[in-house]
N, CA, C and O of each residue as an XYZ file, in Angstrom:
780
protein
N     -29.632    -18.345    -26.104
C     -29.164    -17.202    -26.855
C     -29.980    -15.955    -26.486
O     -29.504    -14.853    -26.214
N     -31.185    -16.264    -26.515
C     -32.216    -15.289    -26.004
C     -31.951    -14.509    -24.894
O     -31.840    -13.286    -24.818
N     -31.844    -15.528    -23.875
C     -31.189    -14.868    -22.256
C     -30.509    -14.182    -22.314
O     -30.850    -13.024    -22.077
N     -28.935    -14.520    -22.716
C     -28.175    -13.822    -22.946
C     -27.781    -12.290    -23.414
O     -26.979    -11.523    -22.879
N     -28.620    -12.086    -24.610
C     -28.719    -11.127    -25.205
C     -29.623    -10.233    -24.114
O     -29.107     -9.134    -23.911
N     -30.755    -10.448    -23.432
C     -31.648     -9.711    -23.038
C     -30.541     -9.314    -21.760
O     -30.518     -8.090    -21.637
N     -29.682     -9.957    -20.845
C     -29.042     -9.773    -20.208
C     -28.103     -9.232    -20.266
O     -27.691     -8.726    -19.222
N     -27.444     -9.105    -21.303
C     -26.597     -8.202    -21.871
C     -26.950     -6.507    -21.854
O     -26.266     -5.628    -21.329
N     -28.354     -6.337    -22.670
C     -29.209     -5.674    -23.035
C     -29.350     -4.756    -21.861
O     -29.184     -3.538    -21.790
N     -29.795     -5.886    -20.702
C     -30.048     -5.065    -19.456
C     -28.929     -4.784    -18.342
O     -29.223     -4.188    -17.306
N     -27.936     -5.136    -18.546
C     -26.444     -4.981    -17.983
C     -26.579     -3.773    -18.824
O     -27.322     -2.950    -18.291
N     -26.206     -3.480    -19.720
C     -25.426     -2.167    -20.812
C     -26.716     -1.212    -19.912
O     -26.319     -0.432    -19.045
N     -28.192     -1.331    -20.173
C     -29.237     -0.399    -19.655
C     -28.511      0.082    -18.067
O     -27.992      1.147    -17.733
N     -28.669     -0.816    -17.531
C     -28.382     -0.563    -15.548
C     -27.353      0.685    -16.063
O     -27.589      1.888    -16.170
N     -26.223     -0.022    -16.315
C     -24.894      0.860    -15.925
C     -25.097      2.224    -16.911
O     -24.669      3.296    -16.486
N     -25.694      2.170    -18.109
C     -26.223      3.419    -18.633
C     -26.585      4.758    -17.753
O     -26.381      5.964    -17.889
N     -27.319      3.803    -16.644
C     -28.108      4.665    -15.738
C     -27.389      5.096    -14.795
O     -27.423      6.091    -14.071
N     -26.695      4.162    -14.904
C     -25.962      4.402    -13.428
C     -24.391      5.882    -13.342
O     -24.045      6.723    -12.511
N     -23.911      5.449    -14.709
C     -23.007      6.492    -15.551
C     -23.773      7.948    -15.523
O     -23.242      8.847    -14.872
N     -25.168      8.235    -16.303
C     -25.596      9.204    -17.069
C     -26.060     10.253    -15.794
O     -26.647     10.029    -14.736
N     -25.639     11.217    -16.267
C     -26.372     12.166    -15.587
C     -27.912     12.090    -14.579
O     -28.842     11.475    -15.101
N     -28.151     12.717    -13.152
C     -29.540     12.330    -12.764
C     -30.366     12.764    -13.646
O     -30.280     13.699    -14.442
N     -31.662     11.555    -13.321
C     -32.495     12.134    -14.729
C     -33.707     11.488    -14.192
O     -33.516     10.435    -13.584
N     -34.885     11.906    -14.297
C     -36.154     10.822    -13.610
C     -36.181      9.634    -13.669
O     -36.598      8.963    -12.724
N     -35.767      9.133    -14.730
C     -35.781      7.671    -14.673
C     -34.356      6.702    -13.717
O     -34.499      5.644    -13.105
N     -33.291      7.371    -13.855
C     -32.076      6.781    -12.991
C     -32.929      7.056    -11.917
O     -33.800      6.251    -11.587
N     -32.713      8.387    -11.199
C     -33.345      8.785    -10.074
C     -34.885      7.578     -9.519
O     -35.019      7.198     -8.356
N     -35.585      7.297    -10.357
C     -36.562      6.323    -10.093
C     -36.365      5.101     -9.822
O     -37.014      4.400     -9.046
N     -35.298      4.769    -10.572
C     -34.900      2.936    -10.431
C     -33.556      3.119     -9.799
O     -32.787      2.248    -10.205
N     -32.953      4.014     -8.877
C     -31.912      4.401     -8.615
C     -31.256      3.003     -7.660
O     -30.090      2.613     -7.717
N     -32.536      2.315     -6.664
C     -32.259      1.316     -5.844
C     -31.946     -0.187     -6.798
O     -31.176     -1.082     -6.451
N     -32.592     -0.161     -7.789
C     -32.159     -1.345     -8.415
C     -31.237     -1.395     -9.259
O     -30.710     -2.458     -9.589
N     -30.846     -0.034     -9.822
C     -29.188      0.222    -10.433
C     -28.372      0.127     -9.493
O     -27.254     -0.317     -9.754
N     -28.600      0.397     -8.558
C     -27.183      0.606     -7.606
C     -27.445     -1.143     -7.220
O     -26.340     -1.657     -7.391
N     -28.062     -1.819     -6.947
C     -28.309     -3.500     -6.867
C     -26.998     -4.000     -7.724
O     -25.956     -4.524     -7.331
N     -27.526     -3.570     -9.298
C     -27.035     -4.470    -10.129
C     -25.483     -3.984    -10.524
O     -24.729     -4.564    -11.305
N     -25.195     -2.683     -9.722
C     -24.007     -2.144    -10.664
C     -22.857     -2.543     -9.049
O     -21.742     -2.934     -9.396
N     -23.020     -2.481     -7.773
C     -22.535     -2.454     -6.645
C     -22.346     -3.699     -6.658
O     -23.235     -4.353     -7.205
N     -21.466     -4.261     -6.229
C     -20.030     -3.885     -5.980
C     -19.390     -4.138     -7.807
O     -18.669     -3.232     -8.225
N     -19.596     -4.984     -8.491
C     -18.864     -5.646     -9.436
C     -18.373     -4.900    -10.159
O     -17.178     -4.860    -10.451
N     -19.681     -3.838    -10.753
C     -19.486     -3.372    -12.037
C     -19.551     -1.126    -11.771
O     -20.064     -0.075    -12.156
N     -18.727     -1.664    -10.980
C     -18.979      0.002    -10.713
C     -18.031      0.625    -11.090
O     -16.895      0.191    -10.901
N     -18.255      1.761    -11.696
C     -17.779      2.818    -12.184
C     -17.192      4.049    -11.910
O     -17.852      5.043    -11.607
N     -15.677      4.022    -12.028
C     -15.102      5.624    -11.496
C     -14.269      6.214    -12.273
O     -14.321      5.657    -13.369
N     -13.374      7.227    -12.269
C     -12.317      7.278    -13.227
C     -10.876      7.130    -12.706
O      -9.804      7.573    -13.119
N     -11.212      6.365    -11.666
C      -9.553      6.394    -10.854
C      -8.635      5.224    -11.823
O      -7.684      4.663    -11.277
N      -8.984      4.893    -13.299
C      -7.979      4.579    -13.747
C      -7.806      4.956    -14.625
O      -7.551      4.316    -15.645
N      -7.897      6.237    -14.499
C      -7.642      7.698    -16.034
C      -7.318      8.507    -14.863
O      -6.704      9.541    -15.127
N      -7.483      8.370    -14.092
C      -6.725     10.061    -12.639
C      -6.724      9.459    -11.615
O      -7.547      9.994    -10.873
N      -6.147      8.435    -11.033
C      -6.110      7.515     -9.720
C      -5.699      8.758     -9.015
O      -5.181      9.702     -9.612
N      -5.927      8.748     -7.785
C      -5.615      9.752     -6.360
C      -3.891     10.078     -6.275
O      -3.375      9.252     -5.522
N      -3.098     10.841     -6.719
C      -1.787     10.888     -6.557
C      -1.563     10.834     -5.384
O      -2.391     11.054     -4.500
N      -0.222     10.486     -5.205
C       0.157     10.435     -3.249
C       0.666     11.602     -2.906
O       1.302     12.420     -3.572
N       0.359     11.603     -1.910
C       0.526     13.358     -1.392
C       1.922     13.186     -0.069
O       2.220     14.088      0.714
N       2.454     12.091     -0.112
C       3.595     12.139      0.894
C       4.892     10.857     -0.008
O       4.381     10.125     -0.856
N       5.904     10.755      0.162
C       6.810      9.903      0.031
C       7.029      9.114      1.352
O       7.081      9.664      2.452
N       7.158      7.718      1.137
C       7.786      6.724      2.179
C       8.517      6.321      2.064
O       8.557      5.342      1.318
N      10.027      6.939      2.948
C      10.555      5.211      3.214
C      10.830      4.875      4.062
O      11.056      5.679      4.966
N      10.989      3.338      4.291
C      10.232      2.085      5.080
C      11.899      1.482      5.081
O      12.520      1.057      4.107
N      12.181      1.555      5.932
C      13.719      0.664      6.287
C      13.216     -0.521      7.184
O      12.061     -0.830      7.479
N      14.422     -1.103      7.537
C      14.370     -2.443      8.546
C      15.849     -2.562      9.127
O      16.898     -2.236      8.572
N      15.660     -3.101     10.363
C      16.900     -3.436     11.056
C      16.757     -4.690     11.452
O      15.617     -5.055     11.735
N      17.889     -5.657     11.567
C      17.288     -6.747     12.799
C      18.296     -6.921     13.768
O      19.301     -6.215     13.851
N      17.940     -8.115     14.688
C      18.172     -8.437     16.156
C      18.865     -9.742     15.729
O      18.557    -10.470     14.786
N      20.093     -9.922     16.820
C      19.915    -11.324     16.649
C      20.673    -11.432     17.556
O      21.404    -10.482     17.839
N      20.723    -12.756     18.356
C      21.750    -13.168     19.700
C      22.766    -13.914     19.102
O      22.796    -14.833     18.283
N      23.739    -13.158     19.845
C      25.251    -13.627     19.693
C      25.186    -14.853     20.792
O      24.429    -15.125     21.724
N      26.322    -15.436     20.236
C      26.982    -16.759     20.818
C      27.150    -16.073     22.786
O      26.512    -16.703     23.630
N      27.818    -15.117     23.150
C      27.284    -14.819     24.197
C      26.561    -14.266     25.291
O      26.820    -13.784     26.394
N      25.437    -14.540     24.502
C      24.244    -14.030     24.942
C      23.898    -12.554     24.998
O      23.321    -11.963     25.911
N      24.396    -12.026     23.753
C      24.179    -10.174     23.497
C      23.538    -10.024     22.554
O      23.652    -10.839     21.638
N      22.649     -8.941     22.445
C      21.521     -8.622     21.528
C      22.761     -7.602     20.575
O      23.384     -6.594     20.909
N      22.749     -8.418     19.260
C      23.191     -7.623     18.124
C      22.048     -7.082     17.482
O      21.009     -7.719     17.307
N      22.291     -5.583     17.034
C      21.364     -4.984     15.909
C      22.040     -4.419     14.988
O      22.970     -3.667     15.281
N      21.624     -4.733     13.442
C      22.354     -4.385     12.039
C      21.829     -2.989     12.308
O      21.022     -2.575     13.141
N      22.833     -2.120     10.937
C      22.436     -1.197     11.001
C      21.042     -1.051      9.905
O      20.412     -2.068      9.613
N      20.642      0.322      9.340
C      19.173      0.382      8.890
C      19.633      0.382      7.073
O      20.415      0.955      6.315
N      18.324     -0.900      7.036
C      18.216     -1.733      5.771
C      17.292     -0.633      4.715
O      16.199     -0.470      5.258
N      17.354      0.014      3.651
C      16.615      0.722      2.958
C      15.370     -0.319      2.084
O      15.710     -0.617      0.939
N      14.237     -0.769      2.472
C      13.473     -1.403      1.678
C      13.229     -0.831      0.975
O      13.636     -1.249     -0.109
N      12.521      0.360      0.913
C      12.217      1.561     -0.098
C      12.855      1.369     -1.502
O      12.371      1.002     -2.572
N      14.228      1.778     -1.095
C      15.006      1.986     -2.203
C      15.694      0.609     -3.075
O      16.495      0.530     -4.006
N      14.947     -0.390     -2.267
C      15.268     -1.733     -2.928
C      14.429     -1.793     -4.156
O      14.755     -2.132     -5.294
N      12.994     -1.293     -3.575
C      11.834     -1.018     -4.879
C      11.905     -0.434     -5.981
O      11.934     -0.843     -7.142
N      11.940      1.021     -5.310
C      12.771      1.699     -6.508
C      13.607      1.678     -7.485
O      13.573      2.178     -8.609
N      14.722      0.742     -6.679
C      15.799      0.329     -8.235
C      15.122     -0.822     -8.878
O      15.620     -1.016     -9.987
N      14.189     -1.642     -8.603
C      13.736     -2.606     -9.474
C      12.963     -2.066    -10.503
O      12.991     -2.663    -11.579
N      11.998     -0.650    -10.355
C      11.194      0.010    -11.227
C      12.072      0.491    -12.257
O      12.081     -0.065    -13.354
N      12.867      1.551    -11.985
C      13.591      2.233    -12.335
C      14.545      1.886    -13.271
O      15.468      1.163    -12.893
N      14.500      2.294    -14.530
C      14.914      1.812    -15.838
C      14.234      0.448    -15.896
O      14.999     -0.493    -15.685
N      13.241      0.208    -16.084
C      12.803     -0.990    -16.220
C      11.621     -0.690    -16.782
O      10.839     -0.145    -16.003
N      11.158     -0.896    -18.076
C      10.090     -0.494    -18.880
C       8.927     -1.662    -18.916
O       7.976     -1.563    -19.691
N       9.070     -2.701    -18.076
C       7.873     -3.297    -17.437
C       8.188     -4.386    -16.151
O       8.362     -5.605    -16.149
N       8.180     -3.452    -15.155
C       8.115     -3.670    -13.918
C       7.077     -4.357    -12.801
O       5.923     -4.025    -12.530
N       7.862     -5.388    -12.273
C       6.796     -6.552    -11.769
C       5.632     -5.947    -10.792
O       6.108     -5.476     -9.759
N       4.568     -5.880    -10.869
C       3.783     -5.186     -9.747
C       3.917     -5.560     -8.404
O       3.398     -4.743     -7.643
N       4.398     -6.447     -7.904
C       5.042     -6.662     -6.741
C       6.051     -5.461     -6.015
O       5.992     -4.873     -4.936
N       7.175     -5.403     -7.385
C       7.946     -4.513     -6.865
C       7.705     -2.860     -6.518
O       8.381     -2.057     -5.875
N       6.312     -2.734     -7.312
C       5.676     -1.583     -7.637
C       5.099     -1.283     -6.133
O       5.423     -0.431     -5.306
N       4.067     -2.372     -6.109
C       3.215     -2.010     -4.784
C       2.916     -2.825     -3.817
O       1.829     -2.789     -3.241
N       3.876     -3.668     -3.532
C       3.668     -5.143     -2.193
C       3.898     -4.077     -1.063
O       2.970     -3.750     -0.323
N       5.147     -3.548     -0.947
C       5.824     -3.115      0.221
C       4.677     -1.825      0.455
O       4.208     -1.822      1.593
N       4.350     -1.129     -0.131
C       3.591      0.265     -0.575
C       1.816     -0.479      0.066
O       1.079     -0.015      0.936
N       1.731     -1.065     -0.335
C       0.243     -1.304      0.171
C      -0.068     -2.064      1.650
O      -1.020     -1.915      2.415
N       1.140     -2.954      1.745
C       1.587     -3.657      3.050
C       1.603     -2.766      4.274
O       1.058     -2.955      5.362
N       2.388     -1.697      3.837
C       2.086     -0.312      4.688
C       0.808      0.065      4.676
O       0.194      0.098      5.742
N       0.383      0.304      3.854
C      -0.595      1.036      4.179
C      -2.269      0.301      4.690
O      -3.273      0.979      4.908
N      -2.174     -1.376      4.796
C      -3.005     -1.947      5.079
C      -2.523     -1.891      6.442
O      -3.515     -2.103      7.140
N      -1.412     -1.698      7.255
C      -0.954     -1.915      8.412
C      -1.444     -0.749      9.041
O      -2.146     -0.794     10.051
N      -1.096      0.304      8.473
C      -1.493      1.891      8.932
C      -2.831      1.946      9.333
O      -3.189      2.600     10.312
N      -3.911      1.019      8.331
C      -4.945      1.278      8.901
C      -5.426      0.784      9.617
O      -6.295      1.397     10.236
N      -5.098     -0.822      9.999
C      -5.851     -1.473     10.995
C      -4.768     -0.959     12.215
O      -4.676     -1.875     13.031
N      -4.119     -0.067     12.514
C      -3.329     -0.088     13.506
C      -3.417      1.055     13.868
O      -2.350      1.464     14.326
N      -4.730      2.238     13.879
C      -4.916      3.247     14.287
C      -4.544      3.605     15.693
O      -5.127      3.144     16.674
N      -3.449      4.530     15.749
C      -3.062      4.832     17.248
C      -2.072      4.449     18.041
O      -1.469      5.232     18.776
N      -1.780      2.954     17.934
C      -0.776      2.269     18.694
C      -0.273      1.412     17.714
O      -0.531      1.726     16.551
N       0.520      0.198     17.950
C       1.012     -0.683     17.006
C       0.565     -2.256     17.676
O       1.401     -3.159     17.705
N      -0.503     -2.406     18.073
C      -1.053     -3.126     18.833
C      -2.130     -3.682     17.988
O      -3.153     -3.117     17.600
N      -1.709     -4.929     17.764
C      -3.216     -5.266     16.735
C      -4.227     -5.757     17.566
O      -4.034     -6.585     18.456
N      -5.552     -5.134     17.218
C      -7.222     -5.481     18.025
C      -7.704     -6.219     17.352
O      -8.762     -6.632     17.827
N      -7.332     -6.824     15.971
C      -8.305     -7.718     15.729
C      -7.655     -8.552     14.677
O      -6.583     -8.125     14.250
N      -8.194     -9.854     14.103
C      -7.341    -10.813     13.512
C      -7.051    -10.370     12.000
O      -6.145    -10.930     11.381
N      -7.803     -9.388     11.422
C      -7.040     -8.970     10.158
C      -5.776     -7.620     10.521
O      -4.824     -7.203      9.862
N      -6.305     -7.260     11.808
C      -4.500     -6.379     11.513
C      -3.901     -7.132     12.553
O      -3.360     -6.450     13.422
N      -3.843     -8.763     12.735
C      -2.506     -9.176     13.108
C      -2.129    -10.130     12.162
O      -1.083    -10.775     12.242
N      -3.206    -10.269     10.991
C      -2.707    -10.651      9.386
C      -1.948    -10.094      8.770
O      -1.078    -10.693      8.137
N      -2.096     -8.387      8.783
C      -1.428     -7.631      8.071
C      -0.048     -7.321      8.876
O       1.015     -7.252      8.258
N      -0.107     -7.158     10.114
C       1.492     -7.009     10.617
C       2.156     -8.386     10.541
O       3.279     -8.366     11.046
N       1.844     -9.391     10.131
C       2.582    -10.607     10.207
C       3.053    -10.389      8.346
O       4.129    -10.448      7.751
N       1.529    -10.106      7.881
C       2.510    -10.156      6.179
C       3.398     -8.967      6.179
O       4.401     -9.154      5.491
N       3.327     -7.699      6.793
C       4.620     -6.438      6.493
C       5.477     -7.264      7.231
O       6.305     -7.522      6.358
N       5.855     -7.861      8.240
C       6.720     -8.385      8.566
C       7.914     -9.641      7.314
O       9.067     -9.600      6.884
N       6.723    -10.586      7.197
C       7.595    -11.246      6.001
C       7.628    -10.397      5.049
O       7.779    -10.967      3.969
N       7.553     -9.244      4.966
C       7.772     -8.933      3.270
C       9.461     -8.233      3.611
O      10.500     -8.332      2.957
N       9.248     -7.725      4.540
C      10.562     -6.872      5.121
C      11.633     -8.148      5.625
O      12.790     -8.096      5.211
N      11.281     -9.111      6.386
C      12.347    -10.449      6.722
C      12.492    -10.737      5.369
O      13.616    -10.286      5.147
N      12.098    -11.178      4.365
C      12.231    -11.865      3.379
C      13.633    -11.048      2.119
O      14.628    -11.442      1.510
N      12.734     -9.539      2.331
C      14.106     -8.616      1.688
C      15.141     -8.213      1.904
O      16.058     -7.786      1.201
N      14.915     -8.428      3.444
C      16.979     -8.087      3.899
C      17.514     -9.544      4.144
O      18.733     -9.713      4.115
N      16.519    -10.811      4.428
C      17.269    -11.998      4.325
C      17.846    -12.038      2.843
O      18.961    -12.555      2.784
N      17.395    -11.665      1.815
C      17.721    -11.962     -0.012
C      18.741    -11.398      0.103
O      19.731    -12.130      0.091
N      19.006     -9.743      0.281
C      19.540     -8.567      0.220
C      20.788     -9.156      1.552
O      21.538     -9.962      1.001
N      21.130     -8.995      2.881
C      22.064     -9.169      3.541
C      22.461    -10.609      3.829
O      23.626    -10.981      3.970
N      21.523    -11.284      3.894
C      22.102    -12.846      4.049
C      22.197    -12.760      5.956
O      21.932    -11.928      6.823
N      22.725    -14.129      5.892
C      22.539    -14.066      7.474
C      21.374    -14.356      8.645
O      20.246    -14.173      8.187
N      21.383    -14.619      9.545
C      20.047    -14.912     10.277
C      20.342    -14.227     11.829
O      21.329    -14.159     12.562
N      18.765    -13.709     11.912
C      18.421    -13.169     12.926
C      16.630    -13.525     13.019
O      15.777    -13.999     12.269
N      16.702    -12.948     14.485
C      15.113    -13.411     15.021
C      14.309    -12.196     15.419
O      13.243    -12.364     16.011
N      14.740    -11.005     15.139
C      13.655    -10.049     15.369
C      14.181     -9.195     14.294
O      15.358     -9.050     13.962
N      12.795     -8.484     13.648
C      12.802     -7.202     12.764
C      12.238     -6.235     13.819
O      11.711     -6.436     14.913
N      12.547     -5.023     13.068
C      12.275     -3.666     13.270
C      11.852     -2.400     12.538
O      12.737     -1.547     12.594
N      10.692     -1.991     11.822
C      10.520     -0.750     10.481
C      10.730      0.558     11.204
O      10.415      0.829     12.363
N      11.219      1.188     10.457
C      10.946      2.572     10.256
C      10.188      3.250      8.897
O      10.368      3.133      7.685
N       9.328      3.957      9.671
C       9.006      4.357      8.657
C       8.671      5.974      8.342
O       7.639      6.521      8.730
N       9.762      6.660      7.545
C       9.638      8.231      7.640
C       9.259      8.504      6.486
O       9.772      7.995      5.490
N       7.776      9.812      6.433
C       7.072      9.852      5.433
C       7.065     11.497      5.285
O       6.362     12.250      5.959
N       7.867     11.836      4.401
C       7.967     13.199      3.599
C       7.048     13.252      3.088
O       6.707     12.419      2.248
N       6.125     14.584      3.548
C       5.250     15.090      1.864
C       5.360     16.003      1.257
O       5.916     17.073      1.507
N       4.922     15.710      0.544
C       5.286     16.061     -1.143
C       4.787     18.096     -1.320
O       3.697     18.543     -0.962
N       5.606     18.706     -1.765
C       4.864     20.077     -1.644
C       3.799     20.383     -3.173
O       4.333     20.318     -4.280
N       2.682     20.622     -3.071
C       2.000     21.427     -3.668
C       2.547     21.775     -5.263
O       3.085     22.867     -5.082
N       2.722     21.429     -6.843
C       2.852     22.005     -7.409
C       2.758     23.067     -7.659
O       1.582     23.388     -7.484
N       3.590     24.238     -8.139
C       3.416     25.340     -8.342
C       2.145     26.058     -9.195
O       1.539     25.125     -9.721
N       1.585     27.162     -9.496
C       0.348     27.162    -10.269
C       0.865     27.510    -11.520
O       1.825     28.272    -11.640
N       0.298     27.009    -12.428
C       0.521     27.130    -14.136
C       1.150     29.064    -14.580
O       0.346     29.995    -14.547
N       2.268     29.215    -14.853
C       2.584     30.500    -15.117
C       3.887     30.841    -14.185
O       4.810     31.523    -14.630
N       3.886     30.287    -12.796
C       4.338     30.719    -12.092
C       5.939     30.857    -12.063
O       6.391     30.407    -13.116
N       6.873     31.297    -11.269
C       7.915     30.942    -11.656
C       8.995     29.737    -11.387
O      10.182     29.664    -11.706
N       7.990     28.646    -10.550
C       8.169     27.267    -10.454
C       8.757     27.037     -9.244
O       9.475     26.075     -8.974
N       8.305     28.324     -8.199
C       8.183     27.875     -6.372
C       6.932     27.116     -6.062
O       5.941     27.391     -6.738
N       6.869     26.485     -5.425
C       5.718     25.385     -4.917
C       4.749     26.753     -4.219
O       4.999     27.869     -3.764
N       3.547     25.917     -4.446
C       2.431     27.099     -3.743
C       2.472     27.315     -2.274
O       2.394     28.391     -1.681
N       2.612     26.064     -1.759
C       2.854     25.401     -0.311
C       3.429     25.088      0.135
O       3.354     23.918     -0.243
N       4.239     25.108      0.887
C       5.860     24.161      1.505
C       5.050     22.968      2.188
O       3.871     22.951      2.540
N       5.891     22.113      2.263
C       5.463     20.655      2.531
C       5.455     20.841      4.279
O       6.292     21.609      4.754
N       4.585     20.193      5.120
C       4.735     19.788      6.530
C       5.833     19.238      6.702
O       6.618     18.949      5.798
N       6.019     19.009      8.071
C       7.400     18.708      8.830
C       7.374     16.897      8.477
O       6.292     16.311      8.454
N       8.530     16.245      8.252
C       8.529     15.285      8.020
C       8.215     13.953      9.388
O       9.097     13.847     10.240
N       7.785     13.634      9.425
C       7.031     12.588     10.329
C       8.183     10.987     10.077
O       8.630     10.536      9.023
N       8.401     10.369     11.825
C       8.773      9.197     11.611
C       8.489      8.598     12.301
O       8.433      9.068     13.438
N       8.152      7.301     12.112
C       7.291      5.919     13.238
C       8.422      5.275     13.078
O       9.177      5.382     12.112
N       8.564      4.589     14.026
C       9.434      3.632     14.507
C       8.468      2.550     15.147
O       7.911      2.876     16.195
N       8.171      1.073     14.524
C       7.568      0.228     14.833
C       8.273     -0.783     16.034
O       9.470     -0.778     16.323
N       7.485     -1.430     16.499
C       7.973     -2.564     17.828
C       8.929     -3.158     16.916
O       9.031     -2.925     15.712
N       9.829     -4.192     17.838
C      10.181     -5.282     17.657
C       9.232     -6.379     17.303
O       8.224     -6.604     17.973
N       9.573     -7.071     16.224
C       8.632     -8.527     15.886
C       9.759     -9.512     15.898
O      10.894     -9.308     15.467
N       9.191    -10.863     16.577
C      10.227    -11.860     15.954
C       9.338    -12.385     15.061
O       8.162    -12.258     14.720
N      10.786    -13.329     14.676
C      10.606    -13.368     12.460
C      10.431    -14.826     12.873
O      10.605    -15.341     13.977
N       9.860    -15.623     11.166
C       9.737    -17.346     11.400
C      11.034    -17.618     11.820
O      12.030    -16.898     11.881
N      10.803    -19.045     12.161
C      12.420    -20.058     12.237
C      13.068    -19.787     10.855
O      14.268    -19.849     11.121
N      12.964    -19.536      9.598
C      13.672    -19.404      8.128
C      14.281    -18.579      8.551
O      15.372    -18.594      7.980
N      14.194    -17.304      9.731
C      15.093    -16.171      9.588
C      16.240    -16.934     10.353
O      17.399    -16.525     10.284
N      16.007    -17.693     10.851
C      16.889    -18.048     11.799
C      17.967    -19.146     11.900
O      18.357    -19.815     12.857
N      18.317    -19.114     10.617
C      19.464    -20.328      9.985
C      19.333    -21.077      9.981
O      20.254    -21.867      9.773
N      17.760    -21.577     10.263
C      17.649    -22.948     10.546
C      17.194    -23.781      9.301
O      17.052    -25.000      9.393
């Protein structure tokens, strides 16, 4: 019981320090607060003002598939985006999947894939294999049918600048030119493939 409490005691102290303004004493034990508060128990306000997004995505898909004589068919372009969207939308508690699988899938891909679409190392050819099933998996639900290669697009509008408080509700900034990637061909598991 003893432990506990004193540990408690000194958990609530650390992060005290670690919260409060610099002050000689944080500043003094600054290396052993940041010990006890890093990584677990750390403190920000990004879940009272998380970072708003400063561009819109959407993320389509097409696929490939060989015909009976030997011709490369391609569907036309699958809206994943807007598959998300209608699941949120009127829906007053919405699965976090639908919220942010496709949304973060991107954006874990974006980063290990700086430059080319060529993965260098085994977590971004983790992450282009999971954006891949997340996109095979939603136009297999959504169109039915089997094919062996996907394809994303992905065109990312941003967002203009709110106007300033008073104003007469023109944006401060016009938004940049809209940007679109067009990813490789991937082939998909054998499941895409009627088998």
């Amino acid at each position: 019981m003893f432990l506990c409490l004193t540990t408690a005691l000194v958990h609530v102290l650390l992060v005290f320090l670690h919260v409060a303004p610099p002050n000689p004493l944080s500043q003094q034990y600054s290396r052993q607060v940041n010990a006890w508060v890093f990584p677990l128990f750390e403190q920000n306000w990004r879940l009272f003002a998380p970072d708003p997004e400063s561009v819109n995505r959407q993320i389509s898909a097409r696929t490939m598939r060989t015909a009976p004589d030997g011709t490369a068919q391609v569907s036309g372009w699958f809206d994943l985006t807007a598959v998300d969207n209608s699941a949120v939308k009127h829906n007053p508690f919405p699965s976090h999947t639908a919220q942010n699988m496709l949304r973060r899938a991107w954006s874990s891909y974006a980063e290990s894939h700086v430059g080319d679409d060529r993965p260098r190392s085994q977590r971004a050819l983790m992450t282009q294999q999971y954006l891949t099933n997340i996109a095979s998996d939603r136009v297999a639900a959504h169109r039915g049918g089997s094919f062996e290669a996907i394809q994303l697009r992905v065109v990312t509008v941003p967002i203009a600048a709110p106007a300033p408080a008073g104003s007469t509700g023109v944006a401060a900034v016009a938004p940049r030119a809209t940007d679109t990637r067009y990813l490789p061909w991937w082939k998909v598991e054998a499941d895409f493939h009627g088998n």
